[in-house]
N, C-alpha and C positions, 0 to 999 in steps of 0.2 A: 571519599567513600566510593568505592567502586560499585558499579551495577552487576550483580550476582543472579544468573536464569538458570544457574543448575537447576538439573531434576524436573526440567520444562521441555515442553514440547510444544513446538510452532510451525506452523504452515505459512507462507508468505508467497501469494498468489503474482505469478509474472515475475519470479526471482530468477530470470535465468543473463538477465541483462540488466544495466541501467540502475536505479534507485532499487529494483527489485533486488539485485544481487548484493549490492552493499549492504542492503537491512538483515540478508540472507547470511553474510559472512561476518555482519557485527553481531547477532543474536549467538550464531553458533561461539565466539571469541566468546560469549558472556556466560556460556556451558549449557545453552539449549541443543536439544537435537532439532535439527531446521530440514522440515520438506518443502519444498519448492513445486511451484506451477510451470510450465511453460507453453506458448501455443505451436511453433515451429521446430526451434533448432533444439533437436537432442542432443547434439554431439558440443552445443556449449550449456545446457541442463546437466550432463554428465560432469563436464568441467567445475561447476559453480559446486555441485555434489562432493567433488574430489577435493575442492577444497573447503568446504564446511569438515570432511571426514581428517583434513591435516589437524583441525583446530581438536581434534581427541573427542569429538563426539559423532554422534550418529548422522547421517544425511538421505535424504529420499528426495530422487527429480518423478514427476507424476506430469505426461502429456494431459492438455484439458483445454477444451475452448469455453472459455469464460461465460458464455453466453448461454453454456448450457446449464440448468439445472440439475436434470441427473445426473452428468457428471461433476457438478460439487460434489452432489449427496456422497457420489462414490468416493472423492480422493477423502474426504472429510473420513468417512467409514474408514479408508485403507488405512491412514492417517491413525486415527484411535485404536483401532485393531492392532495394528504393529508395533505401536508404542505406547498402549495403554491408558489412552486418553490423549485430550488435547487441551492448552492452556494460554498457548497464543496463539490469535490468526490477525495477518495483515493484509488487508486488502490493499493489495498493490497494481493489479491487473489496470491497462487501461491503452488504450489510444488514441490520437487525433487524426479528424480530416478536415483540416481548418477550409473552410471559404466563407466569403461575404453572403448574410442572408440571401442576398437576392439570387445569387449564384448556388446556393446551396441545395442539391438533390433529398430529396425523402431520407433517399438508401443514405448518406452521410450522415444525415443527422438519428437516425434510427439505428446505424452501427455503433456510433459513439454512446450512445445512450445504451444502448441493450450493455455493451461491454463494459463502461465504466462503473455505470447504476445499476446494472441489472447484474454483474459480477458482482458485488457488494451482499444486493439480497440473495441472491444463490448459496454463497460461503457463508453468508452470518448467520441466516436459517438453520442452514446445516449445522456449522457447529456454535448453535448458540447450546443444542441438545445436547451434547457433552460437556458442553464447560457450567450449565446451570447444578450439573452434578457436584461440580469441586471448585467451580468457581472459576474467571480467564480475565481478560483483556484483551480487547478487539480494536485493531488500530486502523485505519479509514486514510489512505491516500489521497487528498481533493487536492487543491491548487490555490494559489492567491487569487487565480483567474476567477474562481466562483466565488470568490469574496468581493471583486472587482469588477469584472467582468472583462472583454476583449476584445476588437474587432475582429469579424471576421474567426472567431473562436466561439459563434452562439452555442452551438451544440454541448462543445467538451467545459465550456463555462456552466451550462445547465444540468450537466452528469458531475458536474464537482461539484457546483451549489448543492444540486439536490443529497449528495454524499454528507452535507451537515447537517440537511435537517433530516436525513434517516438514521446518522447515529445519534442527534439529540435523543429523539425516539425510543432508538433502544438504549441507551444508556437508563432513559426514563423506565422501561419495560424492562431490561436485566436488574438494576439496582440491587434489588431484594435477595436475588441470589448468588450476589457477589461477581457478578461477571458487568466488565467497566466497557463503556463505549468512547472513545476519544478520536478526536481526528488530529491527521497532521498534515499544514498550507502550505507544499514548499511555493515560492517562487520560479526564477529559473536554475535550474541545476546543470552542470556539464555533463549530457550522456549522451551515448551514441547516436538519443532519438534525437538530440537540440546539434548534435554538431554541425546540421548541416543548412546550419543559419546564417545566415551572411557578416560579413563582418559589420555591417552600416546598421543591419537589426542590432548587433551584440551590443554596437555602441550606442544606441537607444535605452536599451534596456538596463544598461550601467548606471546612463543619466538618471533612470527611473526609480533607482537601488544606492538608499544611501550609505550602502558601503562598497558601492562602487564596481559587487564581482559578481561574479556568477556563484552559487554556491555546490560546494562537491557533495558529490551520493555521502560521503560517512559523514558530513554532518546532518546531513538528514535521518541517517539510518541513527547516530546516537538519539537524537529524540524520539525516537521507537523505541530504542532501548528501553528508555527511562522508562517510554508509558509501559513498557510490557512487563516491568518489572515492580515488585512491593516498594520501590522510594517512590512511586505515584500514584500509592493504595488510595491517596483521597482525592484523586481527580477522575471524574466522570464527564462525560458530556459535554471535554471542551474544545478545543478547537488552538492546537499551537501554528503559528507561522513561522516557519523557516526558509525567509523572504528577503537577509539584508534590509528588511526596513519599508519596500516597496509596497508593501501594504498599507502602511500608517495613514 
């Protein structure tokens, strides 16, 4: 059974790289038209655009710092205006500034938070207003890390944690009008942000992953698919890992 998003329309916040771009290029394969976020690089927002637009549907890259409010409101608004509504959004947006509590400045832990958690409420707000109309599925990027926690990762561990229990939340508070909340825990994945991890961490972390690998963006980005799609009309509110195991 293939997973079918004709006729959809999705926003996937921080698709211009990384886990972002893969959930970016697997939605658009599945027949969504896919608009992307990105905070810096246009000239590879354009790229990731060009190729949502190979897969025969529509593509929109939209500058936005995560952090802002009104500009949710607005990409959300360009978003449903241009393509007459919106049906999926993924919260994908996020960064790390890992240190040790005690080493850890205000501005760190207050960046990570504003952009992980505080992107989260900005897009869901926004288009929770369109999709209560016809209905959506809002996918929530956290990490195994806020299921587990980290050393030295307090901050980005407490902006993932808190990512489950505000789409509990709104799954609880959408229900009614058909629009689902679900999140998804990768573990570690290979992208451009983790490559520049040593190999003595890599082989830590294999130990810690009973399947022994790193996991790649499309298998993360297919279990986006899934939730974004009617094969997971009856899940709300939950919480998948795609961890190799490192969670258990």
């Amino acid at each position: 059974m293939e997973i079918s998003l004709e006729g959809k329309n999705a926003l996937v916040t921080g698709g211009s790289r990384g886990i972002g771009k893969s959930i970016a290029l697997t939605l658009a394969e599945c027949g969504a038209n896919v608009a992307i976020t990105y905070a810096r690089s246009a000239d590879a927002a354009e790229e990731v655009k060009r190729q949502i637009e190979e897969r025969g549907v529509q593509g929109m890259s939209l500058q936005a710092d995560a952090k802002s409010t009104d500009k949710a409101a607005e990409v959300v608004e360009t978003v449903t205006d241009e393509w007459s509504g919106l049906h999926i959004l993924v919260n994908n947006a996020g960064i790390t500034r890992d240190n040790l509590l005690l080493r850890m400045s205000k501005e760190q832990w207050s960046e990570v938070i504003e952009t992980n958690l505080g992107s989260v409420f900005n897009y869901s707000k926004a288009a929770a207003r369109s999709m209560m109309r016809n209905g959506g599925s809002i996918i929530h990027i956290s990490s195994v890390v806020g299921l587990t926690g980290n050393a030295g990762q307090a901050n980005y561990a407490a902006s993932k944690a808190g990512i489950v229990g505000f789409s509990k939340s709104l799954a609880r508070e959408l229900a009614s009008r058909n629009v689902r909340s679900n999140v998804v825990a990768p573990g570690y994945v290979e992208t451009e942000m983790t490559e520049e991890v040593g190999e003595k961490v890599l082989d830590q972390i294999k130990e810690q992953t009973p399947l022994q690998r790193p996991a790649k963006p499309e298998e993360v980005a297919r279990c986006v698919a899934f939730l974004a799609s009617d094969l997971s009309s009856y899940i709300t509110g939950d919480v998948m890992k795609v961890d190799g195991g490192m969670g258990m």
